[in-house]
N, CA and C atoms of all chains as a GROMACS GRO file, in nm:
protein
  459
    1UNK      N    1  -2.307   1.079  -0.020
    1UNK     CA    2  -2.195   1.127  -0.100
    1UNK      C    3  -2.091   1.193  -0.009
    2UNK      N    4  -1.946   1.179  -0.029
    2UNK     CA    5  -1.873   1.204   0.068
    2UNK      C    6  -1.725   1.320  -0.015
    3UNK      N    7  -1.840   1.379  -0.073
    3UNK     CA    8  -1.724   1.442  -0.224
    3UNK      C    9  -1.692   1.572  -0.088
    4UNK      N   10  -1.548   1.642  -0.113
    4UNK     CA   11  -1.495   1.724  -0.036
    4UNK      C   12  -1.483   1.717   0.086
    5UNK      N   13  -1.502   1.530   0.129
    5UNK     CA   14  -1.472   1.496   0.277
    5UNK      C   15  -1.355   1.457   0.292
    6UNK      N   16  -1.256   1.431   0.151
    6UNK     CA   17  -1.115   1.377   0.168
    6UNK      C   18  -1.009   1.471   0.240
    7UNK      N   19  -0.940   1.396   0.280
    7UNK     CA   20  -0.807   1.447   0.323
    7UNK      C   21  -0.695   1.403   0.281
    8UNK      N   22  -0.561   1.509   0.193
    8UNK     CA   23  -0.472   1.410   0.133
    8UNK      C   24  -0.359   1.406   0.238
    9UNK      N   25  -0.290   1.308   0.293
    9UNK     CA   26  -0.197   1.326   0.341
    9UNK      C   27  -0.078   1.359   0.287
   10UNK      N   28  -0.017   1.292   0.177
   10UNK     CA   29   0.088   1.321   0.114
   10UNK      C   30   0.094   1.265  -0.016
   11UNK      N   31   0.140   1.354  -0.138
   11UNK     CA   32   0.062   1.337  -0.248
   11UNK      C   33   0.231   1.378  -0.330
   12UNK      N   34   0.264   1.307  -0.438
   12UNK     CA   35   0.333   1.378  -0.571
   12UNK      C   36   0.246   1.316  -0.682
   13UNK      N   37   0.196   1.410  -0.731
   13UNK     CA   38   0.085   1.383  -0.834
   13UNK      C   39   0.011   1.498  -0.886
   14UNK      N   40  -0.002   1.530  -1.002
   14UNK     CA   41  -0.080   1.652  -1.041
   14UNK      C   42  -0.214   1.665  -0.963
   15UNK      N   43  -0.255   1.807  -0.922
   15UNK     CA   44  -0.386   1.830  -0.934
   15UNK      C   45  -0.510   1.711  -1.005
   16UNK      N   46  -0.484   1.754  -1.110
   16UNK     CA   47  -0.644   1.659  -1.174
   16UNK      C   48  -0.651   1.491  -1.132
   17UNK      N   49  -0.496   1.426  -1.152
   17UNK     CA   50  -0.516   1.292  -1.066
   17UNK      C   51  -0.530   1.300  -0.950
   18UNK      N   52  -0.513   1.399  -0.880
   18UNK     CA   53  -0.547   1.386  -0.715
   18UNK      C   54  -0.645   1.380  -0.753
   19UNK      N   55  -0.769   1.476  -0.790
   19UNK     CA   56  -0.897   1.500  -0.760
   19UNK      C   57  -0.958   1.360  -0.863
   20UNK      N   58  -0.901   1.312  -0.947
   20UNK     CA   59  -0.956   1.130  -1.001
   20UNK      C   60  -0.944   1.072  -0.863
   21UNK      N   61  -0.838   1.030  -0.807
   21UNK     CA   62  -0.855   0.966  -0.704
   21UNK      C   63  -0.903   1.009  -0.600
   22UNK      N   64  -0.943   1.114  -0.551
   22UNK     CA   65  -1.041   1.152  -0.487
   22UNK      C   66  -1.180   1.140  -0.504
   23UNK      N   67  -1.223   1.130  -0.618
   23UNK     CA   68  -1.351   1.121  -0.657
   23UNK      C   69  -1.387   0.993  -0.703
   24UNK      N   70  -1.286   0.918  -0.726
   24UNK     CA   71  -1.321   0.766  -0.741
   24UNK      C   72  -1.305   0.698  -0.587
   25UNK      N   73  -1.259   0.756  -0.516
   25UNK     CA   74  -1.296   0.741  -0.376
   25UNK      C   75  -1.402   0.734  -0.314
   26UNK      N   76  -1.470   0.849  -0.366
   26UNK     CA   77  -1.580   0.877  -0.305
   26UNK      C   78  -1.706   0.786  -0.356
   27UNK      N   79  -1.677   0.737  -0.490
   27UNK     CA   80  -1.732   0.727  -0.590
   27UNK      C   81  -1.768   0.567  -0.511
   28UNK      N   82  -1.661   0.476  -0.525
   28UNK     CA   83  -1.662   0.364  -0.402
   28UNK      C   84  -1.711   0.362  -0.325
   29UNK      N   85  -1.718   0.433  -0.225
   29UNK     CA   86  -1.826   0.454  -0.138
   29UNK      C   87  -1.941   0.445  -0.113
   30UNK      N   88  -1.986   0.501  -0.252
   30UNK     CA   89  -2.131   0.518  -0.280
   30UNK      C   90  -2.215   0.313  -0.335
   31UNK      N   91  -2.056   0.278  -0.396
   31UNK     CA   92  -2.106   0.137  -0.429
   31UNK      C   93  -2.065   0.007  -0.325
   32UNK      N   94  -1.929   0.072  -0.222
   32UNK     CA   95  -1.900  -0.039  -0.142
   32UNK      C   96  -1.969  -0.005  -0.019
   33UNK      N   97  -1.934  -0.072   0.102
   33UNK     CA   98  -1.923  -0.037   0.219
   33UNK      C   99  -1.811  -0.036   0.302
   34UNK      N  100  -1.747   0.028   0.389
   34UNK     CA  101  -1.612   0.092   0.435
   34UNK      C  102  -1.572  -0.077   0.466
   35UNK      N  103  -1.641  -0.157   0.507
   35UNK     CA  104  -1.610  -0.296   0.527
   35UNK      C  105  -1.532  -0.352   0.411
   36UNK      N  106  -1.588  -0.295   0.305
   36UNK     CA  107  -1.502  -0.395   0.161
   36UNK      C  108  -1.356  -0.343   0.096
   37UNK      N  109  -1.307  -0.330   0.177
   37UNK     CA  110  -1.170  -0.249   0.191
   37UNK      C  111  -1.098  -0.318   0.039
   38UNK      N  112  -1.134  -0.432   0.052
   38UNK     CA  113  -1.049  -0.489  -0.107
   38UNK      C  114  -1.120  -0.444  -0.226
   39UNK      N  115  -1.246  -0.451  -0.199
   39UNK     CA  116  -1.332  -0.418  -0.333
   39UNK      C  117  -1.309  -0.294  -0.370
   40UNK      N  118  -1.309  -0.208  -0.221
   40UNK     CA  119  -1.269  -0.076  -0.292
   40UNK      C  120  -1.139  -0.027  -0.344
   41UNK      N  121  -1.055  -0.095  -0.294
   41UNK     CA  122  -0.889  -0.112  -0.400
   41UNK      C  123  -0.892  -0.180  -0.499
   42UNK      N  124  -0.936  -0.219  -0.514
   42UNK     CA  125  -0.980  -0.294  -0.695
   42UNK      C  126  -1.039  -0.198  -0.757
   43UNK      N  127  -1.182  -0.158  -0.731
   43UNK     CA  128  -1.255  -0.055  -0.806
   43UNK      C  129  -1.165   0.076  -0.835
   44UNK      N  130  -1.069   0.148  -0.742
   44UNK     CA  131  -1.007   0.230  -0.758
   44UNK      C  132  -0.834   0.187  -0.870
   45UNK      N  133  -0.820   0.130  -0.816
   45UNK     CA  134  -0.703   0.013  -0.912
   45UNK      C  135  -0.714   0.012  -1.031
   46UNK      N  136  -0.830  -0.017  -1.083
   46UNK     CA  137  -0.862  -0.102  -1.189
   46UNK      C  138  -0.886   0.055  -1.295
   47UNK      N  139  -0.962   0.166  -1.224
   47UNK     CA  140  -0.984   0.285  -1.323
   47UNK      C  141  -0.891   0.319  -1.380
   48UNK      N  142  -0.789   0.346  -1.224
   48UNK     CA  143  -0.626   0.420  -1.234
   48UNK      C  144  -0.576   0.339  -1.359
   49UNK      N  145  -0.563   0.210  -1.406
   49UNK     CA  146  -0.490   0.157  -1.465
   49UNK      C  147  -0.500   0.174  -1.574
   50UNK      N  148  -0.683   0.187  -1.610
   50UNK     CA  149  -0.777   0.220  -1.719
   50UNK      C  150  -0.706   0.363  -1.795
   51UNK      N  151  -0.723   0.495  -1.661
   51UNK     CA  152  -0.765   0.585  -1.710
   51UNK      C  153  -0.584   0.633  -1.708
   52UNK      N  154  -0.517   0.596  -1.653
   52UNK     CA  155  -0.400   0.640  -1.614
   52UNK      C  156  -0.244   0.559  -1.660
   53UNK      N  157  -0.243   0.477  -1.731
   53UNK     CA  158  -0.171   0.372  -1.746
   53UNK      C  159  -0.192   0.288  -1.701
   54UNK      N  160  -0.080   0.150  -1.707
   54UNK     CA  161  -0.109   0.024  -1.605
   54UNK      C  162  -0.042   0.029  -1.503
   55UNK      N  163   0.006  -0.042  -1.365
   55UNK     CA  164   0.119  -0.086  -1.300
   55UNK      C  165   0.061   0.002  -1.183
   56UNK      N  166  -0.098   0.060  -1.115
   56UNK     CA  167  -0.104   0.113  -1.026
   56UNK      C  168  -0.123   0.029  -0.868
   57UNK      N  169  -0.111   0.057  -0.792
   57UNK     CA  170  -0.132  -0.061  -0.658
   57UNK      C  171  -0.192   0.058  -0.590
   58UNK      N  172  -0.289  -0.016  -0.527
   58UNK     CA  173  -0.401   0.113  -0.438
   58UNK      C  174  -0.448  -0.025  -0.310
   59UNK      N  175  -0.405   0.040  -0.150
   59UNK     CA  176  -0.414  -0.020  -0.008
   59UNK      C  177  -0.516   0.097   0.047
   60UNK      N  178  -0.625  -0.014   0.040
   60UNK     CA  179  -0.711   0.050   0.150
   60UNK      C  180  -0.727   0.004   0.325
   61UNK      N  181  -0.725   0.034   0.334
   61UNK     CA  182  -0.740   0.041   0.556
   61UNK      C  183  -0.768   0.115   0.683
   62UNK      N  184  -0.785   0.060   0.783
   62UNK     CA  185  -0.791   0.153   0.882
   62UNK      C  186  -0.667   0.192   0.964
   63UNK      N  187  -0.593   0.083   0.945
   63UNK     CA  188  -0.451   0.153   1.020
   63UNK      C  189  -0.343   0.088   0.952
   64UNK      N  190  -0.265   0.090   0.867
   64UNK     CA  191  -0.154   0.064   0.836
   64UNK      C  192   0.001   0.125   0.752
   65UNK      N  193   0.110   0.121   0.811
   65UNK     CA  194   0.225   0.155   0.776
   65UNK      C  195   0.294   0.127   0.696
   66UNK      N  196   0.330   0.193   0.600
   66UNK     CA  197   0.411   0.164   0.450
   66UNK      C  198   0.525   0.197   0.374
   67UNK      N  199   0.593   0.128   0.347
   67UNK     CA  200   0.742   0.189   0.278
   67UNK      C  201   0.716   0.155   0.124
   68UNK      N  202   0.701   0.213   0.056
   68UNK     CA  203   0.704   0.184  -0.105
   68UNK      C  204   0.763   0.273  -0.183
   69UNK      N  205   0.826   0.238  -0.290
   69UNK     CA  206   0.929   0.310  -0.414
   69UNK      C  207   0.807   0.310  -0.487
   70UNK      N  208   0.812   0.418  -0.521
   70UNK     CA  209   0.711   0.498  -0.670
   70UNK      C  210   0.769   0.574  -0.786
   71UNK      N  211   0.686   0.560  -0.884
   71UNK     CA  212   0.708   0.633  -0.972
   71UNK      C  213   0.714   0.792  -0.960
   72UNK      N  214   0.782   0.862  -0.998
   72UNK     CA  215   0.786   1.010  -1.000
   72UNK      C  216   0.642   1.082  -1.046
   73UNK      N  217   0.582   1.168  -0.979
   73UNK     CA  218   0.422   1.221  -1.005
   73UNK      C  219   0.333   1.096  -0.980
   74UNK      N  220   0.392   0.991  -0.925
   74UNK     CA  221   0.250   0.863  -0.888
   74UNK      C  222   0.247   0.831  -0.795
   75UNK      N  223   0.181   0.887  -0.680
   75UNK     CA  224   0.154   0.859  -0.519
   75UNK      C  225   0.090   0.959  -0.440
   76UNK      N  226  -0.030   0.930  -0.396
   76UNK     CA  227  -0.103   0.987  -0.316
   76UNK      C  228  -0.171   0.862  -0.174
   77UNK      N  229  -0.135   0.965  -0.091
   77UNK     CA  230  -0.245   0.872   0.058
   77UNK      C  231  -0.328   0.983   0.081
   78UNK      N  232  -0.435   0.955   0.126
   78UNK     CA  233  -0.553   1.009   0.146
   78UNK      C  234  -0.641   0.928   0.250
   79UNK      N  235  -0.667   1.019   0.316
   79UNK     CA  236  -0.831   0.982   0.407
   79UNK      C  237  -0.956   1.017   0.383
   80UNK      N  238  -1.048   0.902   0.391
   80UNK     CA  239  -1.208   0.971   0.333
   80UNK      C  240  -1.269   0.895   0.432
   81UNK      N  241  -1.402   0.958   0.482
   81UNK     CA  242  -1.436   0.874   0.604
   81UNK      C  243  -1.365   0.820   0.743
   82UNK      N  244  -1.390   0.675   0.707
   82UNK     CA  245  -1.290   0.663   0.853
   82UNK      C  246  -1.176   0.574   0.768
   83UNK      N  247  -1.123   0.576   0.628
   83UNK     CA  248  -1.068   0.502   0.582
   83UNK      C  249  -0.948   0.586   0.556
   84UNK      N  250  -0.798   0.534   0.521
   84UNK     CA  251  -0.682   0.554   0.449
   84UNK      C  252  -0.653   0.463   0.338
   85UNK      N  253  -0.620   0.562   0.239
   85UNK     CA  254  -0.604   0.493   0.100
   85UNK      C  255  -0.453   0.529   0.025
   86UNK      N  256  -0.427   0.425  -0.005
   86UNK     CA  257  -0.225   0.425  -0.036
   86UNK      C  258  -0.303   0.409  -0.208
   87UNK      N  259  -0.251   0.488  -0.284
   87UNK     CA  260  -0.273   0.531  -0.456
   87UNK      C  261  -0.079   0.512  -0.502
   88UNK      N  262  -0.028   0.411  -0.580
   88UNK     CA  263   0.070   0.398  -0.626
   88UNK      C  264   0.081   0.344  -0.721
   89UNK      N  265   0.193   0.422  -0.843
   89UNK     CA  266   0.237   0.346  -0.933
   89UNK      C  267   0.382   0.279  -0.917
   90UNK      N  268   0.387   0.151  -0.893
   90UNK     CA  269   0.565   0.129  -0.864
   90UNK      C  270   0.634   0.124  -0.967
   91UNK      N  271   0.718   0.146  -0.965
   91UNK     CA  272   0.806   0.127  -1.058
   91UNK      C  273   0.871  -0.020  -1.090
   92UNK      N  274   0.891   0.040  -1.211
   92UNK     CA  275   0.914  -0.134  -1.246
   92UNK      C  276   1.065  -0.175  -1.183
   93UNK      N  277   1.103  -0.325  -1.254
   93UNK     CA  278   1.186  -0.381  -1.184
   93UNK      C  279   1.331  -0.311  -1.318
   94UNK      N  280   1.481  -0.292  -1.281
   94UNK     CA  281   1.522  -0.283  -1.421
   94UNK      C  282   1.527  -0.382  -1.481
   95UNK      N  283   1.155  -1.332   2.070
   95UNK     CA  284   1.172  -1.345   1.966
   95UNK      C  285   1.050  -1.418   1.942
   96UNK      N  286   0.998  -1.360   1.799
   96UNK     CA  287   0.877  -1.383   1.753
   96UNK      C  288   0.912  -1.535   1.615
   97UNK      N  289   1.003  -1.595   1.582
   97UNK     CA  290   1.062  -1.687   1.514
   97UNK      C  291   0.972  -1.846   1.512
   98UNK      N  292   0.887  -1.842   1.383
   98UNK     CA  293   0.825  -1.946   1.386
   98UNK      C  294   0.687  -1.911   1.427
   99UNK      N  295   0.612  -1.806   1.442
   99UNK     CA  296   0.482  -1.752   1.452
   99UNK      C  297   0.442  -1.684   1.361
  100UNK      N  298   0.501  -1.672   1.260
  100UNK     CA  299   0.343  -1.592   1.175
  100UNK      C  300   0.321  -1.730   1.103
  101UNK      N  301   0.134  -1.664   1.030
  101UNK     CA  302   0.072  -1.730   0.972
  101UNK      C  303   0.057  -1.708   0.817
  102UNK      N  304   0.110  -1.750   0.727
  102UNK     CA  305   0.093  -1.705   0.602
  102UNK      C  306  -0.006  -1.683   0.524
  103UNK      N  307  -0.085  -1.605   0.490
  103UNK     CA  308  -0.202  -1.595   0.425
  103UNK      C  309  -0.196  -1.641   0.276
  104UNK      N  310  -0.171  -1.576   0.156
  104UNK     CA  311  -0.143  -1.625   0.044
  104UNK      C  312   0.039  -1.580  -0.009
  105UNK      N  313   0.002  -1.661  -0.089
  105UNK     CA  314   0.168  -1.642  -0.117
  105UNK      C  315   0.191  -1.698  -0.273
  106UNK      N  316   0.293  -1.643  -0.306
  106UNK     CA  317   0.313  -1.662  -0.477
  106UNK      C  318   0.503  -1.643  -0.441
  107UNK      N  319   0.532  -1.734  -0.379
  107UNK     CA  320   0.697  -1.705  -0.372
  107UNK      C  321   0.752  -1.810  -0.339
  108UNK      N  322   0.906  -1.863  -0.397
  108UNK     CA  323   0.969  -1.941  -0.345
  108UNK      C  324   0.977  -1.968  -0.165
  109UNK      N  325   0.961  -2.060  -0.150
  109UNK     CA  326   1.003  -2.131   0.020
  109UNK      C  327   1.084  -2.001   0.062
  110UNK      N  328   1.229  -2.027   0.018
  110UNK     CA  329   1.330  -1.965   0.084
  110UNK      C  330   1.317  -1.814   0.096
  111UNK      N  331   1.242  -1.746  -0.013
  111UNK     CA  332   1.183  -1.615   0.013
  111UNK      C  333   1.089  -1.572   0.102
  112UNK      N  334   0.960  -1.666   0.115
  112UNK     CA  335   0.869  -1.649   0.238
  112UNK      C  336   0.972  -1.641   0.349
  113UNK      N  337   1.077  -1.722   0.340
  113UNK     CA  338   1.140  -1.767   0.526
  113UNK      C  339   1.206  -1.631   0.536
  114UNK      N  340   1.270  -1.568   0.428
  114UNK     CA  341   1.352  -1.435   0.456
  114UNK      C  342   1.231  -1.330   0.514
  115UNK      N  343   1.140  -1.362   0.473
  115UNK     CA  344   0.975  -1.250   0.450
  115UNK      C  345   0.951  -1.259   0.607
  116UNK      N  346   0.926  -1.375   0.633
  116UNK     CA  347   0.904  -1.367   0.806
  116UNK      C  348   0.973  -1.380   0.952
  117UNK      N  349   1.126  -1.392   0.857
  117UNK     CA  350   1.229  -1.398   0.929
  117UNK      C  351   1.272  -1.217   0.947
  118UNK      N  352   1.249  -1.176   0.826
  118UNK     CA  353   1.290  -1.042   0.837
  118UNK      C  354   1.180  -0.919   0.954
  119UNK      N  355   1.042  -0.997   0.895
  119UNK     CA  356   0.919  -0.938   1.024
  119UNK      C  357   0.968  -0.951   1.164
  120UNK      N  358   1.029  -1.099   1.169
  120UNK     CA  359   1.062  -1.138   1.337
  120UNK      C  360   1.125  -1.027   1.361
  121UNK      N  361   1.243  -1.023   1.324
  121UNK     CA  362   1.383  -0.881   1.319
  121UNK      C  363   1.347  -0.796   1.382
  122UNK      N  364   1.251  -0.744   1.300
  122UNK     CA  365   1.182  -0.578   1.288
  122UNK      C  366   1.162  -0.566   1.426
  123UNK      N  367   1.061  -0.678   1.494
  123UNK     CA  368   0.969  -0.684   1.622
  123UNK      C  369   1.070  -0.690   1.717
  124UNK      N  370   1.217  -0.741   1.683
  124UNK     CA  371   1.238  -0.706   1.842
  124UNK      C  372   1.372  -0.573   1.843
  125UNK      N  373   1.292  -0.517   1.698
  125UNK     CA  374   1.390  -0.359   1.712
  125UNK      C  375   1.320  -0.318   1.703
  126UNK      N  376   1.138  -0.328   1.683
  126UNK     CA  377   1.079  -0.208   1.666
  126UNK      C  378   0.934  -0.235   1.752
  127UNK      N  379   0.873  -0.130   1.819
  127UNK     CA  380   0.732  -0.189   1.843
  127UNK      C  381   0.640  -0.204   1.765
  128UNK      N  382   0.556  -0.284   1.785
  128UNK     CA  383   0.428  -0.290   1.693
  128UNK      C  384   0.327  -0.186   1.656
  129UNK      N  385   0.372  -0.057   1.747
  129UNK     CA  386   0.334   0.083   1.700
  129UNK      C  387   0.410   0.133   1.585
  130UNK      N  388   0.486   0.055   1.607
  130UNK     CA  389   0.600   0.174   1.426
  130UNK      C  390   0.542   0.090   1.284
  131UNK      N  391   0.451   0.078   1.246
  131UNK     CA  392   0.447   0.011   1.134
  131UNK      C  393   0.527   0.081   1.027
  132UNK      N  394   0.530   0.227   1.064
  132UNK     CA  395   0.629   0.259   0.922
  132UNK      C  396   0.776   0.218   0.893
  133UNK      N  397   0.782   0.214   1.026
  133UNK     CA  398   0.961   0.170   1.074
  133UNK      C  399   0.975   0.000   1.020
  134UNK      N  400   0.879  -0.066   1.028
  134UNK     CA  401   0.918  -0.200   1.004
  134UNK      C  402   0.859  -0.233   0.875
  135UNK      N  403   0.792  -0.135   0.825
  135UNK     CA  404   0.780  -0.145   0.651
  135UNK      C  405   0.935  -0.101   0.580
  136UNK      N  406   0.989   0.002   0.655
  136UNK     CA  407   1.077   0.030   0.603
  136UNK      C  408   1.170  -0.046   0.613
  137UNK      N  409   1.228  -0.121   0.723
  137UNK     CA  410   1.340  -0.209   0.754
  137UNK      C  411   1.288  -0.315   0.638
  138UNK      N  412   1.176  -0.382   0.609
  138UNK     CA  413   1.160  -0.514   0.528
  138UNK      C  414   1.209  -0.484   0.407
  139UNK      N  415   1.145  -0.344   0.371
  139UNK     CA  416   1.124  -0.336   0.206
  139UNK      C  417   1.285  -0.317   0.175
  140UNK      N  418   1.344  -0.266   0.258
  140UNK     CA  419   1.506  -0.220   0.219
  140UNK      C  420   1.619  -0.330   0.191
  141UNK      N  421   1.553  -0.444   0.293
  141UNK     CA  422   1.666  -0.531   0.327
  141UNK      C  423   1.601  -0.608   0.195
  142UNK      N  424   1.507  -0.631   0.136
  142UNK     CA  425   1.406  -0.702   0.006
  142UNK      C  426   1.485  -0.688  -0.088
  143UNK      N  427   1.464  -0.507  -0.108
  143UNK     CA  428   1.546  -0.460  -0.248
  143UNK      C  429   1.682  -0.508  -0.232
  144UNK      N  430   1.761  -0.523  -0.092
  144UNK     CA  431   1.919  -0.539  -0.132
  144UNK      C  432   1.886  -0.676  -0.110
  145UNK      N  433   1.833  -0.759  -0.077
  145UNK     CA  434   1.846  -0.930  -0.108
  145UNK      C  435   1.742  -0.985  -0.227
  146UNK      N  436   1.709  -0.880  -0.274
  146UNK     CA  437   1.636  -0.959  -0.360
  146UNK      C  438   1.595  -0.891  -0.524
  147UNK      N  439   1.646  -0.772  -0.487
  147UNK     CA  440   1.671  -0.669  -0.648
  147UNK      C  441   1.553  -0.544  -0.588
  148UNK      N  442   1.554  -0.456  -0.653
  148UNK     CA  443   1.466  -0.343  -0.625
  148UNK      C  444   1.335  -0.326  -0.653
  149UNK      N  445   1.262  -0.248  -0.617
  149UNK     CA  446   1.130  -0.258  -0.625
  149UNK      C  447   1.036  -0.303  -0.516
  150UNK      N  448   1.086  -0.342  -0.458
  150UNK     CA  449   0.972  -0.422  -0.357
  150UNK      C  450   0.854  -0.288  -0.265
  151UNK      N  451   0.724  -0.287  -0.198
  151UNK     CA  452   0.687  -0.268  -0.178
  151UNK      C  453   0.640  -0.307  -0.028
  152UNK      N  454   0.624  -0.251   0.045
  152UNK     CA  455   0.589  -0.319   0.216
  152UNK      C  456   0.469  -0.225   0.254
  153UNK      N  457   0.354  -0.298   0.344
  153UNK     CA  458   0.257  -0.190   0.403
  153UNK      C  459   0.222  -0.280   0.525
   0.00000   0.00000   0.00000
């Protein structure tokens, strides 16, 4: 279990969804392996969309750089393990 | 110049959009190093939204 091993890098998002996506982080973990980098953006994806609305996009990896437009209160990156995880809702198109 | 080397993995886009997609990557590479990934997420996704409407996303 890797609960209170995260690190957020940069977050606009309430408290309690940080700590959802933190804990469905961890939560992944426990069912993927750091190898299944897609599975675990799906599994995390798929809750957010569940538990949080639809339209979320979640990048898991070990090293990569990102420019994305978000929704206002929807975006968190975070590190857990040896992984970085991009948590976004984009905004739609007008 | 990197023009005519990438490899496309999957794709769901018109021709002429992929060619802007990896034409615009080439760009990046010979203004940016392959250490700036944020810098050349940012140059793609910007030049996207103004050629192609807003929204776009780059990582």
């Amino acid at each position: 279990m890797l609960e209170g091993k995260a690190v957020i890098g940069e977050t606009d998002m309430l408290q309690t969804m940080q700590q959802d996506a933190l804990n469905l982080a961890s939560k992944a973990l426990d069912f993927f392996d750091v190898t299944e980098a897609t599975d675990i953006a799906r599994f995390i994806k798929k809750e957010f969309d569940r538990t949080h609305g639809p339209g979320w996009q979640c990048i898991v990896g070990t090293d990569f750089g990102s420019f994305v437009t978000h929704c206002c209160g929807c975006f968190i990156y975070f590190c857990i393990g040896s992984l970085a995880i991009l948590l976004f809702r984009g905004s739609p198109p007008p | 110049m990197l023009e005519g080397k990438a490899v496309i993995g999957e794709t769901d886009m018109l021709q002429t959009m992929q060619q802007d997609a990896t034409d615009l990557a080439s760009k990046a590479l010979d203004f940016f190093d392959v250490t700036e990934a944020i810098e050349i997420a940012r140059f793609i996704k910007k030049e996207f939204d103004r050629m192609h409407g807003p929204g776009w996303q780059c990582m």
